[in-house]
N, C-alpha and C positions, 0 to 999 in steps of 0.2 A: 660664226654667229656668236654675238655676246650671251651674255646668260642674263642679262635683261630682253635679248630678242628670242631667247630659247623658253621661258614659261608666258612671254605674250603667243608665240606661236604653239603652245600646247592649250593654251584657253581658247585660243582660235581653235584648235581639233578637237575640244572637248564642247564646244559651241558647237559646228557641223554637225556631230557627233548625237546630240539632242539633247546636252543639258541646258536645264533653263540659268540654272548657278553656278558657277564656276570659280576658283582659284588654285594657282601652281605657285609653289615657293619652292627657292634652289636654293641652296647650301655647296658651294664651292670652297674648298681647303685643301690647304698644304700643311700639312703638319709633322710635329719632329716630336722624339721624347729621348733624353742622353739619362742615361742612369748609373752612378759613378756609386760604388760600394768599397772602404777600406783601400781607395784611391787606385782602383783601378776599372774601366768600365765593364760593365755589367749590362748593359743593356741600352742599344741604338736601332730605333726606327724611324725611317721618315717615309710618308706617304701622302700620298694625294686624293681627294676624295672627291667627285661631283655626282650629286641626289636629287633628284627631282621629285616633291612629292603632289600630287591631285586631288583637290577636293571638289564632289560632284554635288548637286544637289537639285533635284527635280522632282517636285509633287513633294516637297517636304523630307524627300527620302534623300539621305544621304552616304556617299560612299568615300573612304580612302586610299590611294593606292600609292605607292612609289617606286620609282626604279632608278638603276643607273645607266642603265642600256639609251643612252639619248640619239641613237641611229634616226634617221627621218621616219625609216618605216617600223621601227621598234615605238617609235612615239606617236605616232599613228594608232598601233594597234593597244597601246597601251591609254589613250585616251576613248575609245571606243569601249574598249571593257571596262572600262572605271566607271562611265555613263552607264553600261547594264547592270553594271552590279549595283548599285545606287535605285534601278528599277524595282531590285526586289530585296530593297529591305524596306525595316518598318518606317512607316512617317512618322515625323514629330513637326507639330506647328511653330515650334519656335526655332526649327533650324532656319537657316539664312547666309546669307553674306551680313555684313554691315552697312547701315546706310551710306547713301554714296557721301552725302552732306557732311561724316563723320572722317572720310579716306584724308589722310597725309596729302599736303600741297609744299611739302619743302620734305628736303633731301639731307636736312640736319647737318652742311657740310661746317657747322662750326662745334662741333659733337667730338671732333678729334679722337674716332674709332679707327683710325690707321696711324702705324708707326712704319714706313718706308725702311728703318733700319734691319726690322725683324726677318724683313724678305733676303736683307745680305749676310744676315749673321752662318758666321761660318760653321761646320762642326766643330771645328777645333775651339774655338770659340767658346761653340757650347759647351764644350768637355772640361775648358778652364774653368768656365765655371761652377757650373757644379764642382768639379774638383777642389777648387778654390772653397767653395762653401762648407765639402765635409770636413777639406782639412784645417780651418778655421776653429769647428766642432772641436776635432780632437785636439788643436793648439791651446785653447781655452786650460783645459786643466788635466790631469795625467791621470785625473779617474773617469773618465772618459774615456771607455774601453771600446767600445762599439759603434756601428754604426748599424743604421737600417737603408744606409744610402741617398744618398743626395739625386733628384731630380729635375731638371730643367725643361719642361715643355711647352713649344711653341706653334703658335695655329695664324695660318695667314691667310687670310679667302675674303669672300665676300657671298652677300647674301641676295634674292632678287627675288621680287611677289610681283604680281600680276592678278586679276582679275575681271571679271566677266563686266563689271560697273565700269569698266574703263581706267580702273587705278593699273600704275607700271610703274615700280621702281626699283633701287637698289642702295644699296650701300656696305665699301669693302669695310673690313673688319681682321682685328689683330688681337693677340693676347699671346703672356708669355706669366707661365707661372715657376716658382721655383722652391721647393722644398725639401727640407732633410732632417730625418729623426737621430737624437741623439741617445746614445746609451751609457750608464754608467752602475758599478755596479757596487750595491749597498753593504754595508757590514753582515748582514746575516744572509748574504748571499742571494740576494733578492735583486734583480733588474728595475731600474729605475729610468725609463725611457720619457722623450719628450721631444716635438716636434714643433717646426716654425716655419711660415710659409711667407711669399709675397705673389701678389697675383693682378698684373695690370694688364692696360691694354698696350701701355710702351715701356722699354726698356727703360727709359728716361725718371718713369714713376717710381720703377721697381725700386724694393731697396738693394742696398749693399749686398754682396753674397755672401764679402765673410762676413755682416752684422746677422744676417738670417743663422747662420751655422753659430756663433758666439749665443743667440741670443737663443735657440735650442739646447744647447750646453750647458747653459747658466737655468735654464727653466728643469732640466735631468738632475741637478748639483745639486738644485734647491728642494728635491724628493727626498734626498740620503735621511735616511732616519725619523724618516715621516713613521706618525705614530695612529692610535686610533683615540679617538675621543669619547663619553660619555653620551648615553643622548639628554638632547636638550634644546628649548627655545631659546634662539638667537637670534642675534641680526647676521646678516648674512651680505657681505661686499662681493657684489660681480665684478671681474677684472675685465674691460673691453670687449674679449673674446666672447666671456663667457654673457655676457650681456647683450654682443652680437646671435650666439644662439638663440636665447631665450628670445630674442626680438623676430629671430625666425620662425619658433616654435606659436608664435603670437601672429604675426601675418598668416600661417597656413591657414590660421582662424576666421580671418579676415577676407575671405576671398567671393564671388559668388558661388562660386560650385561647392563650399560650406554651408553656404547659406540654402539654398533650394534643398540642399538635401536634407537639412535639418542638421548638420553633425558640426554646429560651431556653438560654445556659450556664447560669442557675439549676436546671436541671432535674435531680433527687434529690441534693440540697445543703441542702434543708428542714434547720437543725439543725445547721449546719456553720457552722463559725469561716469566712467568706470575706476580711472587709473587718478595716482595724483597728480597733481598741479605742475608737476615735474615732470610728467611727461609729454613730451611732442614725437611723433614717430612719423614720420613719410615714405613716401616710395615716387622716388623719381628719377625717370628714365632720360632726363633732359640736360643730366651734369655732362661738363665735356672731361671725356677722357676718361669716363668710370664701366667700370668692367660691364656692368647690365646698362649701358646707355643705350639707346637707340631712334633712330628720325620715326619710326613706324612701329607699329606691333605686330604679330603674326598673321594679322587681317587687313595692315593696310592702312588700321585707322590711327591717326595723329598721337606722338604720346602728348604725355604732359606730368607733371610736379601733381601727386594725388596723397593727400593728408588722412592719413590712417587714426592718428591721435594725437587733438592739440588741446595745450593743457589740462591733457587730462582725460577729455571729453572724446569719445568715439566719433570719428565723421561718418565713416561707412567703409563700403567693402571696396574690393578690387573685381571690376568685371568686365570680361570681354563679350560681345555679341548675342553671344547666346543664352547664357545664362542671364544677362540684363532683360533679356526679352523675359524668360522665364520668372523671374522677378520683380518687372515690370519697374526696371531701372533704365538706365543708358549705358553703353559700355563707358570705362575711362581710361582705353587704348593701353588695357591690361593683357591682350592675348600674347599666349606662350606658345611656342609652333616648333615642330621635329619636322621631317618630312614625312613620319610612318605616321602621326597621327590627329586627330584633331583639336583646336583649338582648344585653351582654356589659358584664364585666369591666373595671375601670379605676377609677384613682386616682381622689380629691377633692380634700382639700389634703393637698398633698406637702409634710413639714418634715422637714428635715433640721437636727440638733438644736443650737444653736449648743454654743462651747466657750468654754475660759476666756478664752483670748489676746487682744491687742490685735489688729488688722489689720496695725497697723505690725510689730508683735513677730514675726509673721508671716512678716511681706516679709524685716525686717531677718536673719531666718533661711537667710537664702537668697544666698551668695558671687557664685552667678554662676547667669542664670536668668530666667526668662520669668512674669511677670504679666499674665494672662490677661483680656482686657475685649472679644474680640470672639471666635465662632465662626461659622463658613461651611461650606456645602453639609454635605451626609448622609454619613457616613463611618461609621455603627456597625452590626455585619453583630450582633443579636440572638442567635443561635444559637452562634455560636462567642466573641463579648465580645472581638471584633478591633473597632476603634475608631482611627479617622482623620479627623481634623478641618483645614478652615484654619482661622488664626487670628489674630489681631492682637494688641497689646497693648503692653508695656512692657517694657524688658530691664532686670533687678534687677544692679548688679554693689554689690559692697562692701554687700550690705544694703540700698542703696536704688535707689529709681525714677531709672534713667539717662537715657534717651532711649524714644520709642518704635519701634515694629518691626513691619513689614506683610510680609503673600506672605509668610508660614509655615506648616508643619501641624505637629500636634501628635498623636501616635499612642502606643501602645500595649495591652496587654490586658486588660480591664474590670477583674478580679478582682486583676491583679498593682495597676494602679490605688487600685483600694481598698484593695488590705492596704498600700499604700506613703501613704497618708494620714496624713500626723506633727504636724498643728497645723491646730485648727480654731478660728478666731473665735472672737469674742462679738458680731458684727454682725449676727445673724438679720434679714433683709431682707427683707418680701413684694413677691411678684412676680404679681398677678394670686390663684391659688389655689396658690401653693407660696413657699417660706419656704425662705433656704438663707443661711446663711453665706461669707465668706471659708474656702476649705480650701486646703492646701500638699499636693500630692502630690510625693515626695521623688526621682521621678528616671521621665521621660516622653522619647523621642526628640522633637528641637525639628528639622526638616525646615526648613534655607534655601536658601542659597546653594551 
């Protein structure tokens, strides 16, 4: 039985069974992870995974359940209890499937979520690589003392939904990530570490291994003798990376399940100039070959390219079924699905749009000021778009890269943030499933000394 005929024949038993709503999603993988430390391995597992999870829902009430036990009569019995347990809990009027009008009619087969190669990649294979990538690290430079070890992990499967409206479908799915932290160590005896990753759906995207391992090396160098600075208003240049966070910590805001609960500053802003003219930000799950792409979302319903913020201007949230009902929106084929639990809401790929500027052109904009290459612990309160970060990086004086600078935070409030964005790249960088350029925000308290 395929794992497209194995969650339509658990909707079938969950149908008999007496639920009035129904949907089963499987999660099929093979997975590897090689873990090479000081060039020798450290760490090899590969395993295979298949999860079947049920969502029940009748009278409003709805239940979760999952297993791996997919026996005929284990899936029997385990469609039967998912339906009772769903009897006695609370109702809610806006739980649901999604309307049928909304379900996926293509299969996304030009989405290029499979790499064929990753299925033959060898251990050995793997183990050059990563080995290849730490010892790249320490070929770079001789103060490069350490490693935290280089890892290669790869995931090969596919995924399959079904439901009670008649939707059935699937699509396989690849990813291989690679990453390795570098150590080096500082004149006053101080560890100076830094890490660098690549993370696609084919080897083909991925970068280089020894460029990942150099280019962790060279980002651990550029610590030595990092100093602390004075506090002070500045402008403040995000490096790619650091730009790709903030752009994450910005969508969490964005979502409907922020929104219904009250915990977003986006909340009734739909429509409103917030950010500058500089900003465009999307979320779309429709690029071929990017790590959060996909033909369907975790309901089934169609994706599509969803504009978070164009020039500027807020469009709206991200939402999937239920909290659209709740909101009294549409979904826009945002739901995120595990098999343990229920739907909700959430980015794919996050791009934020590059711009015309050089990077340099950028920094050299900037008198006196902080260039941005690392952030530390959780400082952004959602609700209010108060934002506190540690930070590290670079002090800009006269236009260019001075020295760099440790044990600082960097704060201010989300929205004065974005409308104070005065120069954005042209270095669009992917990071995993989101895409951000170099951005200048024009004046951030810089918390030192």
């Amino acid at each position: 039985m395929t794992n497209l005929d194995l969650v339509q024949s658990v909707v079938a038993l969950a149908r008999r069974a007496g639920a009035e709503q129904c949907d089963a999603i499987l999660a099929a993988y093979d997975e590897s992870n090689v873990t090479v430390r000081l060039g020798e391995v450290e760490k090899l597992i590969e395993a295979g995974s298949r999860s079947l999870g049920l969502r029940v829902i009748t009278g409003g009430r709805t239940a979760v359940c999952s297993t791996s036990d997919l026996s005929d009569a284990a899936l029997q019995r385990f469609a039967e209890e998912t339906v009772e347990l769903a009897k006695i809990s609370e109702p809610d009027e806006f739980a649901g499937l999604p309307d049928a009008s909304a379900l996926a009619t293509s299969r996304g087969d030009g989405l290029q979520l499979y790499d064929e190669h990753l299925g033959s990649l060898s251990t050995e294979e793997k183990i050059r690589m990563a080995k290849a990538c730490e010892g790249a690290a320490f070929a770079t430079d001789p103060r490069i003392t350490n490693s935290d070890g280089a890892s290669l992990s790869t995931r090969v499967g596919e995924v399959a939904l079904a439901n009670s409206l008649g939707f059935a479908s699937s699509y396989p799915a690849t990813s291989v990530t690679l990453m390795v932290e570098a150590i080096a160590d500082d004149a006053d005896g101080k560890k100076r570490n830094a890490y660098w990753y690549s993370a696609e759906r084919s080897l083909a995207r991925m970068l280089d291994p020894e460029e990942i391992g150099r280019i962790a090396a060279r980002r651990a160098l550029d610590q030595l003798g990092a100093r602390k600075v004075s506090t002070r208003q500045v402008p403040v240049v995000f490096e790619p990376m650091m730009t790709a966070a903030l752009m994450g910590d910005l969508a969490s805001c964005a979502t409907g399940s922020a929104l219904y609960r009250g915990t977003t500053f986006l909340a009734g802003r739909a429509g409103a100039t917030i950010a500058s003219a500089l900003v465009t930000i999307t979320d779309d799950p429709t690029l071929p070959g990017r790590h959060g792409s996909r033909p369907f979302d975790g309901e089934g319903v169609g994706t599509r390219r969803n504009e978070l913020f164009d020039g500027g201007v807020f469009r709206g949230f991200l939402f999937d079924a239920y909290t659209a009902r709740r909101t009294a929106n549409t979904t826009t084929g945002s739901a995120q699905r595990g098999v343990e639990s229920l739907p909700s809401p959430g980015s794919s790929n996050l791009v934020f749009q590059a711009g015309e500027s050089e990077p340099a052109e950028v920094i050299a904009g900037v008198p006196d000021g902080l260039y941005l290459t690392t952030l530390m612990g959780s400082g952004f309160n959602p609700a209010t778009g108060d934002y506190s970060r540690g930070a590290a990086g670079f002090w800009i004086e006269d236009g260019r890269i001075a020295y760099p600078v440790t044990e600082v935070n960097i704060s201010g409030l989300m929205d004065t943030m974005l409308a104070g964005v005065d120069a954005v790249g042209n270095d669009l960088s992917w990071f995993g499933s989101s895409a951000a350029p170099t951005i200048r925000i024009k004046e951030m308290m810089v918390s030192g000394l």
